[in-house]
Backbone of each chain as ProteinMPNN parsed JSONL, in Angstrom:
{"seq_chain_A": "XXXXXXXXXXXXXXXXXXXXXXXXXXXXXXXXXXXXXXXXXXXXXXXXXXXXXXXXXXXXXXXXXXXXXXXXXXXXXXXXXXXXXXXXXXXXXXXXXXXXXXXXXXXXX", "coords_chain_A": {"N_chain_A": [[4.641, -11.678, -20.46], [2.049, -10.354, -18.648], [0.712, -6.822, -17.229], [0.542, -6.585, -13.677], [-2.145, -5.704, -11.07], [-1.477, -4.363, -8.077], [-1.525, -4.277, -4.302], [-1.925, -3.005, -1.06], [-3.966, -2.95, 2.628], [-4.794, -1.762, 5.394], [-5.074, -1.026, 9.269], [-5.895, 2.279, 10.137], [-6.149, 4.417, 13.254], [-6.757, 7.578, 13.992], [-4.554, 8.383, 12.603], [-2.735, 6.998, 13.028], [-0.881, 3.616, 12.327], [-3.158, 1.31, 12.959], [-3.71, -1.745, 12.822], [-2.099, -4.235, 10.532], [-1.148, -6.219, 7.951], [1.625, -7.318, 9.124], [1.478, -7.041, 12.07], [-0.977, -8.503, 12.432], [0.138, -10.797, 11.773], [1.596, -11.059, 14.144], [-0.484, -10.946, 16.366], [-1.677, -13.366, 15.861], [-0.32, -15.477, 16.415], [0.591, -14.862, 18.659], [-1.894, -15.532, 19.948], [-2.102, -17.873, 19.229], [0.507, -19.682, 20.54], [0.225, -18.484, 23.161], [1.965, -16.231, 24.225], [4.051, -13.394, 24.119], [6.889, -13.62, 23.973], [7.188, -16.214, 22.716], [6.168, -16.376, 20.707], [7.61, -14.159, 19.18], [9.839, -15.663, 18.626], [9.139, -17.259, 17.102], [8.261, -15.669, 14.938], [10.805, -14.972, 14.143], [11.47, -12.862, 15.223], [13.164, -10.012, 17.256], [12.205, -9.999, 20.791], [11.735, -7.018, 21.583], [11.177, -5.965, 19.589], [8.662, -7.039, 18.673], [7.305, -6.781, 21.173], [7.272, -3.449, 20.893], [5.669, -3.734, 18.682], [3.357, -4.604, 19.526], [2.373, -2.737, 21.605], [2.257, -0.749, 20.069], [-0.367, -1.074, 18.949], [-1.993, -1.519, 20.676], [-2.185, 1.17, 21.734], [-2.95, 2.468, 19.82], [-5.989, 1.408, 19.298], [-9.105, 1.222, 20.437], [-9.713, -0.038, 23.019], [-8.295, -2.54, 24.663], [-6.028, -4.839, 22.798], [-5.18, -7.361, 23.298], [-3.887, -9.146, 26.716], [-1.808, -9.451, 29.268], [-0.748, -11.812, 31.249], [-0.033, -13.428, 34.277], [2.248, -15.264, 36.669], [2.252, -18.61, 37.476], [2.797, -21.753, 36.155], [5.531, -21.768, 34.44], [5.749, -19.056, 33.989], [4.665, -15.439, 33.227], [2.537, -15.144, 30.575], [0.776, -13.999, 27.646], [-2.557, -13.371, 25.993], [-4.989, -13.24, 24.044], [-7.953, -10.594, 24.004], [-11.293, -10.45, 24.296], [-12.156, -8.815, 22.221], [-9.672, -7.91, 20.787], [-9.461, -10.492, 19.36], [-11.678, -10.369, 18.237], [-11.36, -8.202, 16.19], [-8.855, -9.274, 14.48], [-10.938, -11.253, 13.266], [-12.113, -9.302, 12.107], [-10.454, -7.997, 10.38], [-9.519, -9.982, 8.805], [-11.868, -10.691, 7.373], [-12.095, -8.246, 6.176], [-9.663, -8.602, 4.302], [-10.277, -10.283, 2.886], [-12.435, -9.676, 1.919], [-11.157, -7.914, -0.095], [-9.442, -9.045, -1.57], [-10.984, -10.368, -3.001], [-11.717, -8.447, -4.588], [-10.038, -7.634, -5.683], [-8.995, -9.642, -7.284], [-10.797, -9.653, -9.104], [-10.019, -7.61, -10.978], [-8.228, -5.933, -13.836], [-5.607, -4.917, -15.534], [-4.641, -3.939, -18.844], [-1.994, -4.625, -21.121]], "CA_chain_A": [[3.964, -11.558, -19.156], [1.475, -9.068, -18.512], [0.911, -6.191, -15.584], [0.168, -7.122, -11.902], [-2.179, -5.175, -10.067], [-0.791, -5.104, -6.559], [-2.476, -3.511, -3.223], [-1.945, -3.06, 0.131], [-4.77, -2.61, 2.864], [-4.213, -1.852, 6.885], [-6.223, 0.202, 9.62], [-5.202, 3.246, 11.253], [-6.808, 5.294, 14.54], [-6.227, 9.2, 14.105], [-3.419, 8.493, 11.917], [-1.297, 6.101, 13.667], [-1.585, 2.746, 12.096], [-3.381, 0.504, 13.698], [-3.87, -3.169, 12.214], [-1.684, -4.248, 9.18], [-0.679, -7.677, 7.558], [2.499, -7.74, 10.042], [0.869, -6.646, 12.922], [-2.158, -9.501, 12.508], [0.16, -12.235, 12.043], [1.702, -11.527, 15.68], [-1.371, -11.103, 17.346], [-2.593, -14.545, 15.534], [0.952, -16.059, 16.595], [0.376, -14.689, 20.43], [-3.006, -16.198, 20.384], [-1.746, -19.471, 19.155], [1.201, -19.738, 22.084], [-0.19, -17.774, 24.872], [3.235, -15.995, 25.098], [4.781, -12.914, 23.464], [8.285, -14.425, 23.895], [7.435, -17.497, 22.178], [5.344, -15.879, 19.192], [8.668, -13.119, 18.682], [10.692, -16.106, 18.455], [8.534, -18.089, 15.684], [8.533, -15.185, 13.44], [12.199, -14.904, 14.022], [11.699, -11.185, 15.543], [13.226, -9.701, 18.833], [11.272, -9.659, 21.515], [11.672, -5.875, 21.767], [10.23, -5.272, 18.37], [7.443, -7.597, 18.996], [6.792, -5.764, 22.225], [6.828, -2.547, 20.46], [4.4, -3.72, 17.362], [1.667, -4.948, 20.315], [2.186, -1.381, 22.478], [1.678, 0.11, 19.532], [-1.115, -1.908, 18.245], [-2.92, -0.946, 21.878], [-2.202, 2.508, 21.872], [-3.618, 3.184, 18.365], [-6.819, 0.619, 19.683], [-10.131, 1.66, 20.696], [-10.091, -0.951, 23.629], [-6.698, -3.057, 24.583], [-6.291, -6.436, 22.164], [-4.07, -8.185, 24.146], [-4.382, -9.094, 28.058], [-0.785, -10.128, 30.19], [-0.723, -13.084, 32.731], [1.027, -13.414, 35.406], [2.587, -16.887, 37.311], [1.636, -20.094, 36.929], [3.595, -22.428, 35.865], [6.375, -21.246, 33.2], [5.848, -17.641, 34.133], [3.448, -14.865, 32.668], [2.02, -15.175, 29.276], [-0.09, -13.487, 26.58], [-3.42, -13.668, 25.382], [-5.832, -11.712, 23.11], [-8.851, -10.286, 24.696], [-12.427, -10.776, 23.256], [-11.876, -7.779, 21.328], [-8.368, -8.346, 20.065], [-10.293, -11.585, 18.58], [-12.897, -9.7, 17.058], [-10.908, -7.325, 15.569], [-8.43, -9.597, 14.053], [-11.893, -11.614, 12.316], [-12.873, -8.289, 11.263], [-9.169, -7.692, 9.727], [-9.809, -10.868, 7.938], [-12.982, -10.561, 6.446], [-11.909, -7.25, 5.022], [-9.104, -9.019, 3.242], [-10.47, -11.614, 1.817], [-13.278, -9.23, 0.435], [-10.321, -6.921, -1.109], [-8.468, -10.034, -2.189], [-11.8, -10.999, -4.15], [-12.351, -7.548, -5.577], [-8.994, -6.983, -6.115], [-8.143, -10.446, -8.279], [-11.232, -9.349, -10.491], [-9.63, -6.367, -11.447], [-6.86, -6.173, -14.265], [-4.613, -3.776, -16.135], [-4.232, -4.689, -20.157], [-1.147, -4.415, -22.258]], "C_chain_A": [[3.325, -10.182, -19.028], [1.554, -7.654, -17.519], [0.189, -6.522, -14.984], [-0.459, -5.668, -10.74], [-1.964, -5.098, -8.687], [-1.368, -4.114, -5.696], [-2.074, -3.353, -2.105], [-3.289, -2.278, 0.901], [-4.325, -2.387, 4.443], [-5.131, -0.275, 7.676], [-5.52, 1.434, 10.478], [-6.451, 3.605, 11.801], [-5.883, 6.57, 14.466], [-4.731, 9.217, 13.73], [-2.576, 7.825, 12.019], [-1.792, 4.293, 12.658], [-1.541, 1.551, 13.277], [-3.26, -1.321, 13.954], [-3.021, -3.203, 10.459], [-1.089, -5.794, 9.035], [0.361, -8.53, 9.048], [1.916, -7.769, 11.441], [-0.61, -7.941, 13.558], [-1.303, -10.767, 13.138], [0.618, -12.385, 13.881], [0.807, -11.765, 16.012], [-1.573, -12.77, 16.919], [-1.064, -15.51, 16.295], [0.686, -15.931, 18.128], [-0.923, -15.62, 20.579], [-2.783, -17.603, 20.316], [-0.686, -20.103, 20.329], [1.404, -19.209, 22.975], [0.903, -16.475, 25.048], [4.302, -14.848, 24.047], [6.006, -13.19, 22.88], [8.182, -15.492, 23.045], [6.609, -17.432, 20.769], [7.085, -15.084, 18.724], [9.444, -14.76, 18.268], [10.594, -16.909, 16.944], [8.509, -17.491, 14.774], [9.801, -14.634, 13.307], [12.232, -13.05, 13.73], [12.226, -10.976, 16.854], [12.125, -8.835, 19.6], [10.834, -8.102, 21.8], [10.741, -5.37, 20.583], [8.422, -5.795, 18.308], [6.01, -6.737, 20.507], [5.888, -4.364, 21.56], [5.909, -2.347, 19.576], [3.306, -3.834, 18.902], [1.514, -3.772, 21.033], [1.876, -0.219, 21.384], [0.576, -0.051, 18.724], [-2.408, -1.316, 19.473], [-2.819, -0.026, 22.199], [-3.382, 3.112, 20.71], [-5.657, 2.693, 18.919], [-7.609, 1.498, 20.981], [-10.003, 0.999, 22.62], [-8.495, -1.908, 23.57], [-7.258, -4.483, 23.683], [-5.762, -7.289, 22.702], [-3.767, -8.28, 26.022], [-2.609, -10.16, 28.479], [-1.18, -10.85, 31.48], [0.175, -13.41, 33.379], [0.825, -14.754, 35.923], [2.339, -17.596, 36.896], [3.321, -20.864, 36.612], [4.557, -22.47, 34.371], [5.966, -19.956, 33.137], [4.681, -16.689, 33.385], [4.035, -15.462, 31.227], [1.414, -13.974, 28.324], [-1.239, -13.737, 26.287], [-4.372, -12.636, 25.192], [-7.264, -11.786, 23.995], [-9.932, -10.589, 23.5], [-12.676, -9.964, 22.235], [-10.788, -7.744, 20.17], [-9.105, -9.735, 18.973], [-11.369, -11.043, 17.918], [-12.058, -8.484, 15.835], [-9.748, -8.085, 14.38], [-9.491, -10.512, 13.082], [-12.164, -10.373, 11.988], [-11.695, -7.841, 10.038], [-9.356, -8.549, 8.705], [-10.71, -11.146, 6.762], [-12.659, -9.193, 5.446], [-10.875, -7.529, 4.339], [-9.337, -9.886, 2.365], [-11.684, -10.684, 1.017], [-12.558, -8.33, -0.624], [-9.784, -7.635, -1.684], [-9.737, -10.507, -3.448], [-12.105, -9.583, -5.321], [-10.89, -7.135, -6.138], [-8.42, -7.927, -7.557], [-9.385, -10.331, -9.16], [-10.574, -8.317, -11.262], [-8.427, -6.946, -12.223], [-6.167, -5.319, -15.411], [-3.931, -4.476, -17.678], [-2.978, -4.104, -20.505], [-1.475, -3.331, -22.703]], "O_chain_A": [[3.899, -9.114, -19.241], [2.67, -7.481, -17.03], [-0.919, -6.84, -15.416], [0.195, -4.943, -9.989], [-2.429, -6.066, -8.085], [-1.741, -3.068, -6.227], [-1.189, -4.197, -2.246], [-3.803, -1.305, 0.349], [-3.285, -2.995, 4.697], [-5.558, 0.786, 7.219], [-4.685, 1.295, 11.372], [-7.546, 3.362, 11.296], [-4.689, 6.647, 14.757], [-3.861, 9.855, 14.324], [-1.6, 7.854, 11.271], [-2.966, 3.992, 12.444], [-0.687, 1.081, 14.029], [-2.857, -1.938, 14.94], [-3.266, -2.459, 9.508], [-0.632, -6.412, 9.997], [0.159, -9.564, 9.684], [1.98, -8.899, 11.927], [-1.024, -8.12, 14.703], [-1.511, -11.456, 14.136], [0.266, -13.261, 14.671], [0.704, -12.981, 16.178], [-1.616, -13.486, 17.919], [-1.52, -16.565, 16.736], [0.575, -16.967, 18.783], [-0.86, -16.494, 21.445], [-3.176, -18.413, 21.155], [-1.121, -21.03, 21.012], [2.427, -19.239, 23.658], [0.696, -15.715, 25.995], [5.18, -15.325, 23.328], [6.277, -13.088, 21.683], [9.256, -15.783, 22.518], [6.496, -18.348, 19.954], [7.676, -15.671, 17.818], [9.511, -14.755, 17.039], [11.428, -17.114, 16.061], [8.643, -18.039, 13.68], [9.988, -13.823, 12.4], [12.638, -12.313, 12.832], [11.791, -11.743, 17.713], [11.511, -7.789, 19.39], [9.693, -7.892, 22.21], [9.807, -4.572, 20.66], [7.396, -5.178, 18.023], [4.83, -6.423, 20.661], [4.68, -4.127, 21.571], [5.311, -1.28, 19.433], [2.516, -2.914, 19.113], [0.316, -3.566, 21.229], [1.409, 0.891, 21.636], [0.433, 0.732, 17.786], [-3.485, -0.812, 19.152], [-3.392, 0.108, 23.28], [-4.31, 3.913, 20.812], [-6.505, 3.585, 18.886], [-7.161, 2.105, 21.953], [-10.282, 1.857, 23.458], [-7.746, -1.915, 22.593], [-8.355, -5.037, 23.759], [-6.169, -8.37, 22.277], [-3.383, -7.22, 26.517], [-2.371, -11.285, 28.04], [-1.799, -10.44, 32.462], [1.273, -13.696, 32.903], [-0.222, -15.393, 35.821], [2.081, -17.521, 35.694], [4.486, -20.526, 36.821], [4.242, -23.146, 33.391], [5.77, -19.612, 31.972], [3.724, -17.323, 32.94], [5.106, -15.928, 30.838], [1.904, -12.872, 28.569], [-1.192, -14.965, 26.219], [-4.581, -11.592, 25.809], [-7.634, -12.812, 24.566], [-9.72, -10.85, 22.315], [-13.409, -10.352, 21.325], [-10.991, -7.592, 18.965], [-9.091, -9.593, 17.75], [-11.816, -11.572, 16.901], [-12.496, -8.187, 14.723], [-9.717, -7.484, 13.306], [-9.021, -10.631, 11.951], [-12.862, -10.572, 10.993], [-12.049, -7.413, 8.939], [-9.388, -8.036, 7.586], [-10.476, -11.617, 5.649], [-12.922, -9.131, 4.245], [-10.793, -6.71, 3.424], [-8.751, -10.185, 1.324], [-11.917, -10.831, -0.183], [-13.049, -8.012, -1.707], [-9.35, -7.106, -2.707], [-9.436, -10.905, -4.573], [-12.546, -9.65, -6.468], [-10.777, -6.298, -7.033], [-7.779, -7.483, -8.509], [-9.197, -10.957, -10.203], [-10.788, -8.397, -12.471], [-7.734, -7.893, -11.851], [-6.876, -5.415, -16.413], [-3.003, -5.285, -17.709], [-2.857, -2.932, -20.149], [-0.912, -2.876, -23.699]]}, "seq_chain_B": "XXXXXXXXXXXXXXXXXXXXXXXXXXXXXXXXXXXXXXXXXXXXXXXXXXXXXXXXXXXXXXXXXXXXXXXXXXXXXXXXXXXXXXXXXXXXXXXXXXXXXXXXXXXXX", "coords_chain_B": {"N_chain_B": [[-13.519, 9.347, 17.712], [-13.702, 6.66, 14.742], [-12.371, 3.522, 13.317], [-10.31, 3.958, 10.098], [-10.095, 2.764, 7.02], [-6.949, 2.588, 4.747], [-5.777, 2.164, 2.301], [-3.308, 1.106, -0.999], [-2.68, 1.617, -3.969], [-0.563, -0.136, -6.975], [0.7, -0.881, -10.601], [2.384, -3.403, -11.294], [5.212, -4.534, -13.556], [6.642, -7.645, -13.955], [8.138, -8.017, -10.998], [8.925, -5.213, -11.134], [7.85, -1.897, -10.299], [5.492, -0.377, -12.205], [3.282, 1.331, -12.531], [1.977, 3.656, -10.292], [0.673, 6.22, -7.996], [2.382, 8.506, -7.951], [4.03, 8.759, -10.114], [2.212, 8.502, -12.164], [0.914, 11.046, -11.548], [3.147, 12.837, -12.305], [3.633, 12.148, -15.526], [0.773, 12.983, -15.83], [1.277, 15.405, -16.02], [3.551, 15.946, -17.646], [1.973, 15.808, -19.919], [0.344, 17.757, -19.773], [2.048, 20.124, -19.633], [4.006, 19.357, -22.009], [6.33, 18.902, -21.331], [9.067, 17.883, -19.634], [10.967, 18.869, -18.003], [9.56, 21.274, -17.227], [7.545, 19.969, -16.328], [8.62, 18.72, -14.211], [9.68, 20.989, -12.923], [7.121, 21.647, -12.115], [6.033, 20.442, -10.116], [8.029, 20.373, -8.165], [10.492, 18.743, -7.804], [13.393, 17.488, -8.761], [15.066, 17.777, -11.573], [16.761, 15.433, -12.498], [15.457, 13.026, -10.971], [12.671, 13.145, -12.012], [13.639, 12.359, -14.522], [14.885, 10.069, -13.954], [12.122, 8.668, -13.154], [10.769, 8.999, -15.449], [12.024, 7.242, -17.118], [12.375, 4.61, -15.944], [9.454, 3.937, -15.581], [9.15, 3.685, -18.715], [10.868, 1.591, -18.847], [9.792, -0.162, -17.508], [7.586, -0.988, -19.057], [5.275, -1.887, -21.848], [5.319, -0.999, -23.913], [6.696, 1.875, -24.726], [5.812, 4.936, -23.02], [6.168, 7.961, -23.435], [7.192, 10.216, -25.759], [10.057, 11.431, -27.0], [10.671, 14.896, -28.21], [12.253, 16.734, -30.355], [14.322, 19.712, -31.208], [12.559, 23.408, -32.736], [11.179, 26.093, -31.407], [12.039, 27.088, -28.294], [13.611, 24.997, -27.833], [13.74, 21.438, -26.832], [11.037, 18.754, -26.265], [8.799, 16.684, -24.567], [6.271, 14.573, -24.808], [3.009, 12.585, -24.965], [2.653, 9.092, -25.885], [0.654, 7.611, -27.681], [-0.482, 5.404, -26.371], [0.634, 5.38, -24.15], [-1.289, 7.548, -23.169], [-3.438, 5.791, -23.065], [-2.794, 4.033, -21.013], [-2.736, 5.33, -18.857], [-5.017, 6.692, -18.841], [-6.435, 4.127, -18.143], [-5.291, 2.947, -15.635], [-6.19, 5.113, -14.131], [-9.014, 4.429, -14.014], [-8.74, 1.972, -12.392], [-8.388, 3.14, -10.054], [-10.32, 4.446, -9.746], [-12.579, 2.649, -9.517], [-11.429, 1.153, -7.124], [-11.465, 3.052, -5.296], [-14.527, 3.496, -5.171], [-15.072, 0.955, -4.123], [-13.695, 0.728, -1.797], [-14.573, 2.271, -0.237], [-16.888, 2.023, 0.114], [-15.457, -0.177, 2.59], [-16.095, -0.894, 6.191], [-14.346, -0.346, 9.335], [-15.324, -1.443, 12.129], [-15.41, -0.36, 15.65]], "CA_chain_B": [[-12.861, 8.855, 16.116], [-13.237, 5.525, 14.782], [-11.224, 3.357, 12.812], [-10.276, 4.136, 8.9], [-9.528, 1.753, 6.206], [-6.454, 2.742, 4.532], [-5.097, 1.296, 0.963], [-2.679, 1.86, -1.845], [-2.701, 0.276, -5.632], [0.154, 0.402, -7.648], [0.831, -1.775, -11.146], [4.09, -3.608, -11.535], [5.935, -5.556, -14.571], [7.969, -8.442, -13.782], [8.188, -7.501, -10.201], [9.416, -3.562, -10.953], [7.133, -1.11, -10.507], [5.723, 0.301, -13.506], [2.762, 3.155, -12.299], [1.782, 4.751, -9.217], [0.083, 7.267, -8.103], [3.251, 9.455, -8.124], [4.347, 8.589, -11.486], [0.602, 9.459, -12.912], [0.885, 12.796, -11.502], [4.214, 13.228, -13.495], [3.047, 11.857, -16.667], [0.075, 13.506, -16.446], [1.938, 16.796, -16.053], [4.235, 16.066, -18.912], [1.189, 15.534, -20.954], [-0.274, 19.133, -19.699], [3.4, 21.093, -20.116], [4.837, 18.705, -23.365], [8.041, 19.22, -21.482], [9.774, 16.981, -18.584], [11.632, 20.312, -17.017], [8.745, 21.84, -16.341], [6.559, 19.146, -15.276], [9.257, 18.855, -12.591], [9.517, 22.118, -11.646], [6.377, 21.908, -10.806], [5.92, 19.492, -9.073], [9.477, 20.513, -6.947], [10.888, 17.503, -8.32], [14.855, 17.722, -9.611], [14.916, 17.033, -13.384], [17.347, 13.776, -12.4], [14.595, 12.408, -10.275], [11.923, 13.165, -12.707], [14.164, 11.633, -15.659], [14.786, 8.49, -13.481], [11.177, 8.123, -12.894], [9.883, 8.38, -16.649], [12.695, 5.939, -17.447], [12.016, 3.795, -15.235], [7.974, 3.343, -16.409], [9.373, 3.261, -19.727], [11.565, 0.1, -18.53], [8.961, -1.802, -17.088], [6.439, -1.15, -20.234], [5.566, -2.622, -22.898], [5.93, 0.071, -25.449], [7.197, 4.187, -24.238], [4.508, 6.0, -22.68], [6.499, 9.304, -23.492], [8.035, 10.536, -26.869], [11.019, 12.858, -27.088], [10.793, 15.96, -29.462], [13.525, 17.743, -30.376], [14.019, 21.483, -32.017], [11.29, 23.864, -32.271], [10.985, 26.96, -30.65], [12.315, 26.921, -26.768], [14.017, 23.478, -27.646], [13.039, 19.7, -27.069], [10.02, 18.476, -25.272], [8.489, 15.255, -23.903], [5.078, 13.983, -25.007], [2.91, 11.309, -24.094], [2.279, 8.349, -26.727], [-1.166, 7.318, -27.464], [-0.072, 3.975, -25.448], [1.034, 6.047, -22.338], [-2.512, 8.105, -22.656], [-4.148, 4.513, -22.87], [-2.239, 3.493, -19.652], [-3.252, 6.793, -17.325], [-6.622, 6.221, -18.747], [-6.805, 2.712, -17.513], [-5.009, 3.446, -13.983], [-6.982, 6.239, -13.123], [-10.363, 3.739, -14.486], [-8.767, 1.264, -11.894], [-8.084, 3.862, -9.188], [-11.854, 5.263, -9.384], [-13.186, 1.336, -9.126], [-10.972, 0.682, -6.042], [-11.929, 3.967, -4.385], [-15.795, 3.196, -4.834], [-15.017, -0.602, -3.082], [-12.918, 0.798, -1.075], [-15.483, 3.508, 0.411], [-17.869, 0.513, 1.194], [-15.455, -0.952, 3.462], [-15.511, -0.255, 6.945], [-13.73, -1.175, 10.231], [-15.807, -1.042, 13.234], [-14.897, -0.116, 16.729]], "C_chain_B": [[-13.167, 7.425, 15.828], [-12.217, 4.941, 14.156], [-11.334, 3.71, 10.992], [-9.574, 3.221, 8.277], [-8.391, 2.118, 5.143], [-6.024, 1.508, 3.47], [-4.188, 1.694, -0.107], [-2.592, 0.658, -2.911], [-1.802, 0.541, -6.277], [0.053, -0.894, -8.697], [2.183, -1.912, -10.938], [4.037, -4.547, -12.785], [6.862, -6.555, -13.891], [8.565, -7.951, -12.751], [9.036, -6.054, -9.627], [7.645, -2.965, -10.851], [6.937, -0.047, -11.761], [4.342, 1.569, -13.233], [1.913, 3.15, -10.986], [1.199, 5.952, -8.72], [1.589, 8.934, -8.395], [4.168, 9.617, -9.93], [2.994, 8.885, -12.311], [0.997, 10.725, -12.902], [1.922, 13.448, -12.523], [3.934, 13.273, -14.803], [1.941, 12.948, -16.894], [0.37, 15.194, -16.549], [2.152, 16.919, -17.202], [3.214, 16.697, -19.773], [0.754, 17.035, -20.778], [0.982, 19.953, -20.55], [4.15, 21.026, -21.293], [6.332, 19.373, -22.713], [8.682, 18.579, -19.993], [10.514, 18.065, -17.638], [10.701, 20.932, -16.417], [7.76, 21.282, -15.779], [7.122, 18.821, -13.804], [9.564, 20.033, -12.021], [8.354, 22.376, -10.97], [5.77, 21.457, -10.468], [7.3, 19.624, -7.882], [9.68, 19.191, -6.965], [12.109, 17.485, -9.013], [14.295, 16.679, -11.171], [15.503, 15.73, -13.297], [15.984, 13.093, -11.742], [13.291, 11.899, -11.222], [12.078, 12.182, -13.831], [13.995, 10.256, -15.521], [13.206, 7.941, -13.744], [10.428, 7.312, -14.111], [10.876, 6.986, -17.359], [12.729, 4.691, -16.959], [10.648, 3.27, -15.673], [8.096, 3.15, -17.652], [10.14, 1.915, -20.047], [10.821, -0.619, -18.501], [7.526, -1.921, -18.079], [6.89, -1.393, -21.243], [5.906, -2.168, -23.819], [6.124, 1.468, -24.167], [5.957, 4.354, -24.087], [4.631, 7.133, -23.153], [7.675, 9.303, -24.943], [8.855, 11.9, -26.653], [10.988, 13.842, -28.073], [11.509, 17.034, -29.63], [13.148, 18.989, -31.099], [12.723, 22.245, -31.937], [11.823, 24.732, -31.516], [11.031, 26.803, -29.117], [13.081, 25.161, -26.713], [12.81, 22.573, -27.178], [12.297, 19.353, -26.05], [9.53, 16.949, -25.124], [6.73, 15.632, -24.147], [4.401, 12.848, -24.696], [2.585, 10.409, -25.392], [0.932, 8.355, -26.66], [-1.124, 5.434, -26.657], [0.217, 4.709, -24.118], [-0.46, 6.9, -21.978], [-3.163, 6.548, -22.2], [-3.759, 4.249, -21.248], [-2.364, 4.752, -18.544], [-4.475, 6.361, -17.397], [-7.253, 4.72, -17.847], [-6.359, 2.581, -15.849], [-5.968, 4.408, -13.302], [-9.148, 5.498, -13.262], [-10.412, 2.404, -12.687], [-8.617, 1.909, -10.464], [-9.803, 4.26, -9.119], [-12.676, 3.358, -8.944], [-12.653, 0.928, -7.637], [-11.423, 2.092, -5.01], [-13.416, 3.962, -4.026], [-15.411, 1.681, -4.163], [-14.551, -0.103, -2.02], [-13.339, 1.761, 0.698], [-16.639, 2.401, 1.347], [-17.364, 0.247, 2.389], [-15.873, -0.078, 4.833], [-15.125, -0.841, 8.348], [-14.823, -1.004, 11.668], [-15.188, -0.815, 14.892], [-14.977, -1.41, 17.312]], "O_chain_B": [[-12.87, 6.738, 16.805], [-11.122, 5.501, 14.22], [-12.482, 3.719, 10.549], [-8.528, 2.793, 8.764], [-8.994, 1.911, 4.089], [-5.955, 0.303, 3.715], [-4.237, 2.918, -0.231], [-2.491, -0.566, -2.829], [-1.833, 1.755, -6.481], [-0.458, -1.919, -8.247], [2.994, -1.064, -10.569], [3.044, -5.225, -13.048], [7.843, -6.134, -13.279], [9.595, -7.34, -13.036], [9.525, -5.769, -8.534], [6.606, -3.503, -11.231], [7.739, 0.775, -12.203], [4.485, 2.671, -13.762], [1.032, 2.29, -10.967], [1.484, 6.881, -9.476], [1.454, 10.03, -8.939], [4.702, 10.555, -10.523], [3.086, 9.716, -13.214], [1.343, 11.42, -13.857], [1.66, 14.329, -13.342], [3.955, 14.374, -15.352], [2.002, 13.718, -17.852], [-0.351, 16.001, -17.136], [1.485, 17.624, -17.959], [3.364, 17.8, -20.297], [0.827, 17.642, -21.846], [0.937, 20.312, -21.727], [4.799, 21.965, -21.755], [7.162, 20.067, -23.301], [8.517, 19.459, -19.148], [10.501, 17.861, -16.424], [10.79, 21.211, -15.222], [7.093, 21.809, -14.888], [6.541, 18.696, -12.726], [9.713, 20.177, -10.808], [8.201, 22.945, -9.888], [4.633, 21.92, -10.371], [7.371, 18.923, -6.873], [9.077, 18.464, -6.175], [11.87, 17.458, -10.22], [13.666, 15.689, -11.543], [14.943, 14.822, -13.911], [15.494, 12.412, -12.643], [12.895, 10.735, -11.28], [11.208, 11.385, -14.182], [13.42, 9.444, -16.246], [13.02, 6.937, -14.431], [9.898, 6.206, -14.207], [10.426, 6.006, -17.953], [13.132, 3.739, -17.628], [10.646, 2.135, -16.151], [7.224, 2.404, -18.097], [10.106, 1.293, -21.109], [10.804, -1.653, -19.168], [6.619, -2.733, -17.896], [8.026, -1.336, -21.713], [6.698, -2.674, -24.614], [5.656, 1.694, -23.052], [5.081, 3.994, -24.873], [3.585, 7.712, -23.443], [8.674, 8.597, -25.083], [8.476, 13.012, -26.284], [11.47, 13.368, -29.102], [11.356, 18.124, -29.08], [12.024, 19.289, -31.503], [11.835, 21.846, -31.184], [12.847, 24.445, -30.895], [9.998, 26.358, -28.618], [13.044, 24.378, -25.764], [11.592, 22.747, -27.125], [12.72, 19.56, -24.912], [10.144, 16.1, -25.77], [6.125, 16.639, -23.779], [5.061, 11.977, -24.13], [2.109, 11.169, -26.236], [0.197, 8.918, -25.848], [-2.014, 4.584, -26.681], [-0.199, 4.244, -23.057], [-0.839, 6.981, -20.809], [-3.321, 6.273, -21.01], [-4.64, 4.323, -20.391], [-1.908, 4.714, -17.401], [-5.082, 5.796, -16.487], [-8.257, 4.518, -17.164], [-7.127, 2.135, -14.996], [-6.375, 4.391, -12.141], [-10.157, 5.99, -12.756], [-11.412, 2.061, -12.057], [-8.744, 1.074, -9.569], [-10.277, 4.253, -7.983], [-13.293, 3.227, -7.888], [-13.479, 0.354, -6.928], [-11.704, 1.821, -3.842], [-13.76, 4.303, -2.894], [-16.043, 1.797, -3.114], [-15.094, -0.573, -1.02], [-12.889, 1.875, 1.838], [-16.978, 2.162, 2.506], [-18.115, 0.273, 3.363], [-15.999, 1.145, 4.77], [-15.633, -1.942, 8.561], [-14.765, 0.167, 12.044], [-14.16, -1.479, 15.024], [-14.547, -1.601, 18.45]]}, "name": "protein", "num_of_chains": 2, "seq": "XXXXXXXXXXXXXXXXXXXXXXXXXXXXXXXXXXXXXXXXXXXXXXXXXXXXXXXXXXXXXXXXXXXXXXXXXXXXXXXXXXXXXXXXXXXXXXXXXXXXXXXXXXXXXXXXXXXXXXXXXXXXXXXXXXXXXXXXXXXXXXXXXXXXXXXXXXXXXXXXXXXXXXXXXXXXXXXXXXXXXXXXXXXXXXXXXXXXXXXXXXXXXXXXXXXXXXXXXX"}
C-alpha cells in the first residue's frame, strides 16, 4: 500500500476560526430541522457545545449566519439567514474544488 | 478584514503519519548538521522527542530516510538516505503545488 496525501481546509476571521467541516455540518443540520436542540441531538452533541460552535461561528462572521425564533407552536427555533446559506454554498464549492485538486495529487514510493 | 482560507497537508502510511511539515523541518536539519543532537538543539526540541519523531517516519516508510554513522571525529551522526532526500524533495514539490491552488482560493465576505 502506498502513501495517502491527506488535507484539511477551514476559514478563519482575524484568526479565530470561522467555518470548518464540523462547524458546516451543524449549520446544514440546523437548517434541515429549524431547531438547534434538535440538530445537537442528531449529531449526538450537547446542546451546550452546539450552542457554543454557532456563537462562535457568529462572532468570528462578517454578518450573523443563523437567525432565533421565537413561539409558535413547539417553542422557538433556528434558522440560517440568507447569508449563513450563502456562506455554507461557498464552504462547499471550495471543497469540492480542493477535493478535485487534491485527489490529482500523489506522493510515490 | 475579510475572510482567509486556511489548510494543512500532511502524508500518512497505513493510517500513521509519515511527513509533515514539522518532521521536514527536522529532517531537513539533520541533513544540514549530519547529526540528530544538533538538529534538535536547534530547533529547541529534546533529543527524545526528536529521536521519537525520526523513528517514527522511519516506521511508516518504505525504506529509512536517515542513516546512522558511527565513529569519526566528535562521534556518530545521522544522515539522510538518497530515499529520504527523494521524499523532502517530493513533499516540499507537493507543498509548493498546494500553496499555488491554494492562493487562488478565496472566501468572500
Amino acid at each position: 500500500m502506498g502513501y495517502q496525501v491527506k488535507y484539511k481546509v477551514w476559514i478563519e476571521a482575524d484568526e479565530h476560526t470561522f467555518l470548518g467541516n464540523g462547524r458546516i455540518r451543524l449549520l446544514k443540520t440546523v437548517q434541515e430541522l429549524g431547531s438547534l436542540n434538535k440538530a445537537a441531538k442528531q449529531l449526538n452533541m450537547s446542546y451546550k457545545k452546539a450552542w457554543d460552535l454557532i456563537k462562535s461561528v457568529n462572532h468570528a462572521a462578517k454578518e450573523p449566519l443563523t437567525i432565533t425564533t421565537t413561539g409558535g407552536n413547539g417553542g422557538g427555533g433556528m434558522q440560517l439567514t440568507p447569508y449563513g446559506i450563502r456562506m455554507i454554498a461557498q464552504y462547499e464549492a471550495l471543497k469540492a474544488a480542493t477535493t478535485t485538486f487534491m485527489d490529482q495529487q500523489n506522493f510515490k514510493n
